[in-house]
C-alpha atoms as a printed R data frame, in Angstrom:
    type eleno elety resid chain resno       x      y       z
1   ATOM     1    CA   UNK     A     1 -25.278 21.727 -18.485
2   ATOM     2    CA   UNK     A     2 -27.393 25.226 -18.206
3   ATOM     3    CA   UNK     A     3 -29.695 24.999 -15.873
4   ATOM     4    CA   UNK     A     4 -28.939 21.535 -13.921
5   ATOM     5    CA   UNK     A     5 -28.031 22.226 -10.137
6   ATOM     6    CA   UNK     A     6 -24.572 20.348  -9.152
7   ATOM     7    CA   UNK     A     7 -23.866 19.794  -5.710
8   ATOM     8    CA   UNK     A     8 -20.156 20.484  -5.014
9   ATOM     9    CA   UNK     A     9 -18.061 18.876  -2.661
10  ATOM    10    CA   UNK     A    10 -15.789 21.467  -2.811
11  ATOM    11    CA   UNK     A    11 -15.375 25.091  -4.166
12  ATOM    12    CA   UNK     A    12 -12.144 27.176  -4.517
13  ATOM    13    CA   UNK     A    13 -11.691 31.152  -5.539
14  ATOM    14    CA   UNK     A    14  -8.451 32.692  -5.354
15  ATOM    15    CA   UNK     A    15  -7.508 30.422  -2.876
16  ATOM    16    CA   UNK     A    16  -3.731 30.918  -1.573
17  ATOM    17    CA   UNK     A    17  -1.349 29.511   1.388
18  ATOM    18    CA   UNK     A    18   1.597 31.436   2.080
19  ATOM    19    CA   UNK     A    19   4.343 30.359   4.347
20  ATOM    20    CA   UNK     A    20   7.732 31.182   5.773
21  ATOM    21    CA   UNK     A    21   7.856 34.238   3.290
22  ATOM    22    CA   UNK     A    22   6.900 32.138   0.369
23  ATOM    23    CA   UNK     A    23   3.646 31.221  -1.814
24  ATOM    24    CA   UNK     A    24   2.771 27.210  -1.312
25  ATOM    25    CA   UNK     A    25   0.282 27.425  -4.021
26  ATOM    26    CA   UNK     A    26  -1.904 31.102  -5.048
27  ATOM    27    CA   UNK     A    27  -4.502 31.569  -7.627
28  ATOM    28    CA   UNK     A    28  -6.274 27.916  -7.112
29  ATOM    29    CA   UNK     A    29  -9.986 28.031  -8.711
30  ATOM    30    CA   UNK     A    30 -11.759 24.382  -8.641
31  ATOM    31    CA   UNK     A    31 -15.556 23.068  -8.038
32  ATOM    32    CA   UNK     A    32 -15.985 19.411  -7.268
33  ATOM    33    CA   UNK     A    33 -18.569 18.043  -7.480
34  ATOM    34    CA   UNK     A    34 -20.008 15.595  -4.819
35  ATOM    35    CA   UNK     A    35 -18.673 11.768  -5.639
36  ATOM    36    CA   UNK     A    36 -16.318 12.580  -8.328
37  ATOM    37    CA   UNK     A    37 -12.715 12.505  -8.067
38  ATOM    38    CA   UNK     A    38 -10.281 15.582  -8.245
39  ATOM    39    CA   UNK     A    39  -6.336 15.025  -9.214
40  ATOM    40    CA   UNK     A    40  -3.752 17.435  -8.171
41  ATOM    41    CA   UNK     A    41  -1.053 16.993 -10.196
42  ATOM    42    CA   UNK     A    42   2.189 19.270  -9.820
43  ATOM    43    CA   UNK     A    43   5.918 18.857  -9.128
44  ATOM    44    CA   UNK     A    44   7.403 17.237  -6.102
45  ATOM    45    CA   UNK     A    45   7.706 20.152  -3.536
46  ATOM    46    CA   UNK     A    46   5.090 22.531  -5.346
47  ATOM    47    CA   UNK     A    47   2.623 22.280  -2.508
48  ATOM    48    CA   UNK     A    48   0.246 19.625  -3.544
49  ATOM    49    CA   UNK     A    49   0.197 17.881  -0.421
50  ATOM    50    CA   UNK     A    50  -0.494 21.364   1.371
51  ATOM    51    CA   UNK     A    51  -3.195 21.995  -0.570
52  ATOM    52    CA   UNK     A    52  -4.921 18.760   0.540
53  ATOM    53    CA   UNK     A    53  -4.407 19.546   3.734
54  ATOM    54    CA   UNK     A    54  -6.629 22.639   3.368
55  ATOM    55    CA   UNK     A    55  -9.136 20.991   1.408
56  ATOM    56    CA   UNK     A    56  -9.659 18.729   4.268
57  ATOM    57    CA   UNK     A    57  -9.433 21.289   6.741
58  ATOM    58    CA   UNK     A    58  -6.217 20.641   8.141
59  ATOM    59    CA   UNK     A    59  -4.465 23.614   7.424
60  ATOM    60    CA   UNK     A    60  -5.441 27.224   6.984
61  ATOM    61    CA   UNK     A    61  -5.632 29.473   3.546
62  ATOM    62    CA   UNK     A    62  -4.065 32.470   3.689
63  ATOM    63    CA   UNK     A    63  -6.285 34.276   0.792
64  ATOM    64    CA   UNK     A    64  -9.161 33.272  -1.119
65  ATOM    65    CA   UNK     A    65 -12.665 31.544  -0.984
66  ATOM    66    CA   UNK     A    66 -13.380 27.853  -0.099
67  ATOM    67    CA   UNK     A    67 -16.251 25.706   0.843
68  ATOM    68    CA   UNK     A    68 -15.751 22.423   1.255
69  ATOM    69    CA   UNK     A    69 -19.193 20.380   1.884
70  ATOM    70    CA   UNK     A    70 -21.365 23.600   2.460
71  ATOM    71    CA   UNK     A    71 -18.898 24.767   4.621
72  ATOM    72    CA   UNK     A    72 -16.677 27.947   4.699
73  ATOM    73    CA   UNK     A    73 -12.857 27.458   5.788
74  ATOM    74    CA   UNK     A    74 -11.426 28.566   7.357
75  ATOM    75    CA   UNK     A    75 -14.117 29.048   9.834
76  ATOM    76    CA   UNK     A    76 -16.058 25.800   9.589
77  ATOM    77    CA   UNK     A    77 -12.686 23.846   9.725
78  ATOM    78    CA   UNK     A    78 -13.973 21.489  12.412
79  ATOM    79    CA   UNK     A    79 -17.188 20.669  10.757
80  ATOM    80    CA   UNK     A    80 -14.638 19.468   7.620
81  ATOM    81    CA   UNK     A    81 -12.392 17.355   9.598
82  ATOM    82    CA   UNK     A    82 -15.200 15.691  10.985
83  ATOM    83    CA   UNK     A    83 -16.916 14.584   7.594
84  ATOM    84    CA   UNK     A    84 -12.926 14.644   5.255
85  ATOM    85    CA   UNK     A    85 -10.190 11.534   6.373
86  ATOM    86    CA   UNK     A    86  -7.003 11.260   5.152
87  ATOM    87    CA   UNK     A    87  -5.232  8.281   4.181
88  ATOM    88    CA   UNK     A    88  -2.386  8.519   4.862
89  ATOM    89    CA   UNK     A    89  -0.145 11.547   4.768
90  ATOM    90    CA   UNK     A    90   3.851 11.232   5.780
91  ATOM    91    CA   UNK     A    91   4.814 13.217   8.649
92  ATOM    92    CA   UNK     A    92   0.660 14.168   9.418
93  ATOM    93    CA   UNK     A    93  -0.461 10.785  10.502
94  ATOM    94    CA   UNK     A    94   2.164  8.299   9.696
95  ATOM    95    CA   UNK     A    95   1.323  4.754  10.439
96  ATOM    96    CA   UNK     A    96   3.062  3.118  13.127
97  ATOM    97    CA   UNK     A    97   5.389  0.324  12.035
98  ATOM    98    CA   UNK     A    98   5.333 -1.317  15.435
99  ATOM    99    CA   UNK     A    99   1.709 -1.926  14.905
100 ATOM   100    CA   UNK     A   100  -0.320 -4.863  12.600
101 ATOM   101    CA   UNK     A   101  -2.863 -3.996  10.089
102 ATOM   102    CA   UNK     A   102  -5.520 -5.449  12.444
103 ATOM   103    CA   UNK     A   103  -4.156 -3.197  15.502
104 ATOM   104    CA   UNK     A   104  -4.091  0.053  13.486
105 ATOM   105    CA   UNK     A   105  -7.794 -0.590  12.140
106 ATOM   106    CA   UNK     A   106  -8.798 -1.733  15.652
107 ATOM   107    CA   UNK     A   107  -7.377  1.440  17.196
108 ATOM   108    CA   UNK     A   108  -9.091  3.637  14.456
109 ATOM   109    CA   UNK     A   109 -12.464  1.810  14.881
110 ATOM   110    CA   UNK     A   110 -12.219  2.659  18.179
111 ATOM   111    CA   UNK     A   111 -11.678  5.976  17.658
112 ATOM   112    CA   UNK     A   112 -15.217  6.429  15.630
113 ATOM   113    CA   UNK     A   113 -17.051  4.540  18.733
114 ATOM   114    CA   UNK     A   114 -19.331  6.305  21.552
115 ATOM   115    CA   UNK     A   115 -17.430  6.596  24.633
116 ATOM   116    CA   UNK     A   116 -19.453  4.053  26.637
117 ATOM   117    CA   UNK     A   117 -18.329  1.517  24.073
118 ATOM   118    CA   UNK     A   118 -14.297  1.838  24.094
119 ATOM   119    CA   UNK     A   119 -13.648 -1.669  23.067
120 ATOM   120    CA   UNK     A   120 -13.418 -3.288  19.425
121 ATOM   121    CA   UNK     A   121 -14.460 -6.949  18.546
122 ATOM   122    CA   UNK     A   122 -12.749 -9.460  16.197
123 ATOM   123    CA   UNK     A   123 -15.741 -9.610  14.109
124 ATOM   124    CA   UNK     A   124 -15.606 -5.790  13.841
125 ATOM   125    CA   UNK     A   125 -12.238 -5.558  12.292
126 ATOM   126    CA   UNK     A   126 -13.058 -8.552   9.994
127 ATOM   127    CA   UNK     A   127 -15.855 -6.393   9.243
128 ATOM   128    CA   UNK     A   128 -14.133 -3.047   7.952
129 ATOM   129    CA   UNK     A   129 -11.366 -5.382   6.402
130 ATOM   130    CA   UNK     A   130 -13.806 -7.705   4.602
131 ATOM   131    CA   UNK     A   131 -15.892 -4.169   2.985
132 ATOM   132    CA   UNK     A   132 -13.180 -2.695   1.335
133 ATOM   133    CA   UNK     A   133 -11.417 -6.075  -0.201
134 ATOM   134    CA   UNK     A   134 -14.953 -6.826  -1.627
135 ATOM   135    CA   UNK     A   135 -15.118 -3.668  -2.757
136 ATOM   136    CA   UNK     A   136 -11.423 -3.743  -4.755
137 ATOM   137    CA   UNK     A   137 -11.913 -7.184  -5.456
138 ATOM   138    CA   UNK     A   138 -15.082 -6.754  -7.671
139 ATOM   139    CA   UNK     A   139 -13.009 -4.350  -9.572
140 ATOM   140    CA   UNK     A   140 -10.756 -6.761 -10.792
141 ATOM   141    CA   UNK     A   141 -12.176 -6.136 -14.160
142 ATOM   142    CA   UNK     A   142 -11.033 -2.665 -14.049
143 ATOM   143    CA   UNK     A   143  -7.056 -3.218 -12.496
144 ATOM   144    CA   UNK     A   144  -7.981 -2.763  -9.113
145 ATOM   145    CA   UNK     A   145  -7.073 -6.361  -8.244
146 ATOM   146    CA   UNK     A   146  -5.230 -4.832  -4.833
147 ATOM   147    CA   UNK     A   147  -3.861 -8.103  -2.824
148 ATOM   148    CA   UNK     A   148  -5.270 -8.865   0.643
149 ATOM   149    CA   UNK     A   149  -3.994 -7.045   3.870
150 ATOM   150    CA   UNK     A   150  -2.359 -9.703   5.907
151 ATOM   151    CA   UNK     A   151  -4.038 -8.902   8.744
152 ATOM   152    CA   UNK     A   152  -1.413 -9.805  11.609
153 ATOM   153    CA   UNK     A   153   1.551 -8.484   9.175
154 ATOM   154    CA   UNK     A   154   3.553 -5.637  11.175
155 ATOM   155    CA   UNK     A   155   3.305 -2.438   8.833
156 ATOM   156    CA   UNK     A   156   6.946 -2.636   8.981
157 ATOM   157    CA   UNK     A   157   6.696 -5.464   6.822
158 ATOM   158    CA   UNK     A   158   3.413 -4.512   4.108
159 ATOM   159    CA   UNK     A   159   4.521 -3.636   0.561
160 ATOM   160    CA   UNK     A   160   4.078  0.128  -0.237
161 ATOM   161    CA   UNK     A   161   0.631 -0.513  -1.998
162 ATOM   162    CA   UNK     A   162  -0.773 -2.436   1.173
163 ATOM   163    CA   UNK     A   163   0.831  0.297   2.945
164 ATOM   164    CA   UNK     A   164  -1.367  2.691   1.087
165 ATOM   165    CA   UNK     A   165  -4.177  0.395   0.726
166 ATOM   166    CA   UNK     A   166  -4.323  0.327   5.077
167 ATOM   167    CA   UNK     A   167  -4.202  3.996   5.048
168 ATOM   168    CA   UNK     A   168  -7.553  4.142   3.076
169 ATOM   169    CA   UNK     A   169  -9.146  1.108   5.326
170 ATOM   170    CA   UNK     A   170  -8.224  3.642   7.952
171 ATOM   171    CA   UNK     A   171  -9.779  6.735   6.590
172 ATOM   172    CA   UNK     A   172 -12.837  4.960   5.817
173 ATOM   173    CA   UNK     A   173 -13.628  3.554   8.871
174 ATOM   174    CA   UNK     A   174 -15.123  6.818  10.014
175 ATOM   175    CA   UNK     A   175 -17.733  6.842   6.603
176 ATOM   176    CA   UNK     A   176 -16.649  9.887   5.453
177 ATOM   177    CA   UNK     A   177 -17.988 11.548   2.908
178 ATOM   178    CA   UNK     A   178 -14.355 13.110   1.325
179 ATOM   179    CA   UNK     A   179 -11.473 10.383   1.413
180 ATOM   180    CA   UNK     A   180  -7.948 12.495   0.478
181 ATOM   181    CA   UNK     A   181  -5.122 10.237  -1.084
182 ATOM   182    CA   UNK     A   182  -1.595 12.037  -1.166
183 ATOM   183    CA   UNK     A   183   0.988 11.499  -3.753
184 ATOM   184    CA   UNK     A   184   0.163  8.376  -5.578
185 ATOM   185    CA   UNK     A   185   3.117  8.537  -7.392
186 ATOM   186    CA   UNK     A   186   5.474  7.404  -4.068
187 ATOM   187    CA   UNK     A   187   4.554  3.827  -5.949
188 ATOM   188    CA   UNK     A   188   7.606  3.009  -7.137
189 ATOM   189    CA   UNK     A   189   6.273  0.351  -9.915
190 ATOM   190    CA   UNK     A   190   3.878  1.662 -12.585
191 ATOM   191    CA   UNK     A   191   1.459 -0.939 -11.759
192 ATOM   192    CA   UNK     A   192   0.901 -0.508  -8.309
193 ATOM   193    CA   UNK     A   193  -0.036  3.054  -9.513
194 ATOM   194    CA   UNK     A   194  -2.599  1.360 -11.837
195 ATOM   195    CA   UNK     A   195  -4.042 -0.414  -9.601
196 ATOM   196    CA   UNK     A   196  -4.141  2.275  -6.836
197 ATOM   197    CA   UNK     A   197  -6.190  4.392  -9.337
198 ATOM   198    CA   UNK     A   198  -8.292  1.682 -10.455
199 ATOM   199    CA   UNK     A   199  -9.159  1.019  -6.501
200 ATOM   200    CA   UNK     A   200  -9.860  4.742  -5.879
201 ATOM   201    CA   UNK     A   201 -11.970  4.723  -8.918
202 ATOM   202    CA   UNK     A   202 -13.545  1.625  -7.563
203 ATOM   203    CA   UNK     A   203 -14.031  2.853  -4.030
204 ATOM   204    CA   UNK     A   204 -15.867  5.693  -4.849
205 ATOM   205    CA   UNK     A   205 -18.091  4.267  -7.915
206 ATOM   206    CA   UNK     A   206 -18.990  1.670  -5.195
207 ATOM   207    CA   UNK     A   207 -19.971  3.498  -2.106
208 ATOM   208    CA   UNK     A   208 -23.253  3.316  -0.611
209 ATOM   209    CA   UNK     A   209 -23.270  7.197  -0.047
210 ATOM   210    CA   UNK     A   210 -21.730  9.301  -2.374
211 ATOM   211    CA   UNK     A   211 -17.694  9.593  -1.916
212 ATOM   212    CA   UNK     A   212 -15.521 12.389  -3.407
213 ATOM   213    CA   UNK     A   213 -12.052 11.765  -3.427
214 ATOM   214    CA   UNK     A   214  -9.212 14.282  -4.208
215 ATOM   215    CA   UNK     A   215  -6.082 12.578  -4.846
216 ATOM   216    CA   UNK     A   216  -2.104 13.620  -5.703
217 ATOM   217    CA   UNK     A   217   0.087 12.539  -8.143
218 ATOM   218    CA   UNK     A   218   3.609 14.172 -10.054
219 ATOM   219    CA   UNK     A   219   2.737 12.338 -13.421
220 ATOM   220    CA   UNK     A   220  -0.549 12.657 -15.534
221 ATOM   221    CA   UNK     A   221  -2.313  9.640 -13.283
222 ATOM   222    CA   UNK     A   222  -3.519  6.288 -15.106
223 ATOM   223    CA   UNK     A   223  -6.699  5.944 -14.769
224 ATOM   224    CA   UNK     A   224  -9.345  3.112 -15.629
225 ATOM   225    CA   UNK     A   225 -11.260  3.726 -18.746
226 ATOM   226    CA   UNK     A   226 -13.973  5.980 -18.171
227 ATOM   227    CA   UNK     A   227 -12.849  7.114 -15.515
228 ATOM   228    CA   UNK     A   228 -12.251 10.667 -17.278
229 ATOM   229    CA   UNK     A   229 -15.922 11.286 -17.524
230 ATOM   230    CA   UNK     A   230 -15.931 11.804 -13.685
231 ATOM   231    CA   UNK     A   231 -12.581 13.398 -13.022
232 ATOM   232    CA   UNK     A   232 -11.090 16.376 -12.968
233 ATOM   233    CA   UNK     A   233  -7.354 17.590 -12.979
234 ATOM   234    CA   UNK     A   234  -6.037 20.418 -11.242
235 ATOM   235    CA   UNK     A   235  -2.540 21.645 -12.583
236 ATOM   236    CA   UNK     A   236  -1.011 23.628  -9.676
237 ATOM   237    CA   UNK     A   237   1.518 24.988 -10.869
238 ATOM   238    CA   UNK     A   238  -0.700 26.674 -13.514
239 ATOM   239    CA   UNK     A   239  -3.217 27.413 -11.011
């Protein structure tokens, strides 16, 4: 609307990655506003998951503008990671299957802890467990009905939604104010990817602080209704 001010979470001019010779992605022009949701939707292999990465600060753009969170990239990169998690992201922080849901969030909890304090209570992990499942399971009414984490399950043994459901526990246990969500469509069955939309939808409608989350998907993604009103799609390969 003319004349309203809209924070963005993230702004993007001409913004290019080029690697081993080739373009990853070139010509990418996006503002996000703070607590809405961006989808980057694009063929398997057309860089989607690289462009994530630099959006969160993880990688570095070989042309263009960006500011993610009032800061420049590449330059402010740091600042980013510190305030953008990932869930998570095959072959960047791949959970480890030797390890139970309550291990991995105890581990990351730790992680977020002043170092005079290295140690993680029960009651801690119950904690960050019981927020989010309250938080997805007062969006039943919306799909987002995503089943408990067995807590003491090996990740070797969770169901690829838990498995992705853990990997945003993880990312939020930090309170950041960008979660990134990469290629939704690895769930197999339709409605896992319904209710993984409805519970990013719900996650960030939800959050105390306001919660932008950019998210990747192949197909056009299924979102709960209204849900449009606050999201916006980026094409890549038409970017």
């Amino acid at each position: 609307m003319t004349g309203r001010h809209v924070e963005l979470a993230v702004r993007a001019r001409g913004l290019s990655l080029r690697s081993g010779g080739r373009d990853v992605f070139t010509g990418v022009d996006v503002d996000v506003p703070v607590g809405s949701m961006l989808v980057v939707r694009g063929r398997t292999g057309g860089g989607k998951t690289s462009l994530l990465l630099t959006l969160a600060g993880r990688m570095r753009p070989t042309g263009g503008e960006l500011r993610v969170l009032g800061h420049d990239l590449p330059a402010h990169a740091r600042a980013v990671r510190r305030r953008a998690a990932l869930g998570e992201v095959r072959g960047v922080n791949d959970l480890d299957d030797a390890l139970t849901v309550e291990q991995h969030v105890a581990e990351r909890l730790a992680l977020h802890q002043p170092w005079w304090r290295p140690w993680v209570g029960r009651a801690q992990v119950d904690e960050q467990l019981d927020r989010v499942e309250r938080t997805l399971g007062g969006a039943t009414g919306t799909g987002a009905d995503v089943p408990a984490l067995h807590r003491r399950e090996f990740v070797s043994d969770v169901d690829p939604l838990e498995r992705m459901a853990l990997g945003v526990v993880l990312a939020l246990a930090g309170r950041p104010d960008v979660l990134v969500v990469d290629d939704v469509d690895s769930l197999r069955r339709v409605e896992d990817r319904r209710r993984a939309w409805a519970a990013l939808t719900a996650l960030r409608r939800s959050s105390t602080a306001p919660l932008t989350v950019v998210a990747s998907c192949t197909d056009d993604p299924d979102l709960p209704p209204g849900a449009d009103a606050d999201t916006l799609t980026l094409d890549l390969q038409d970017a």
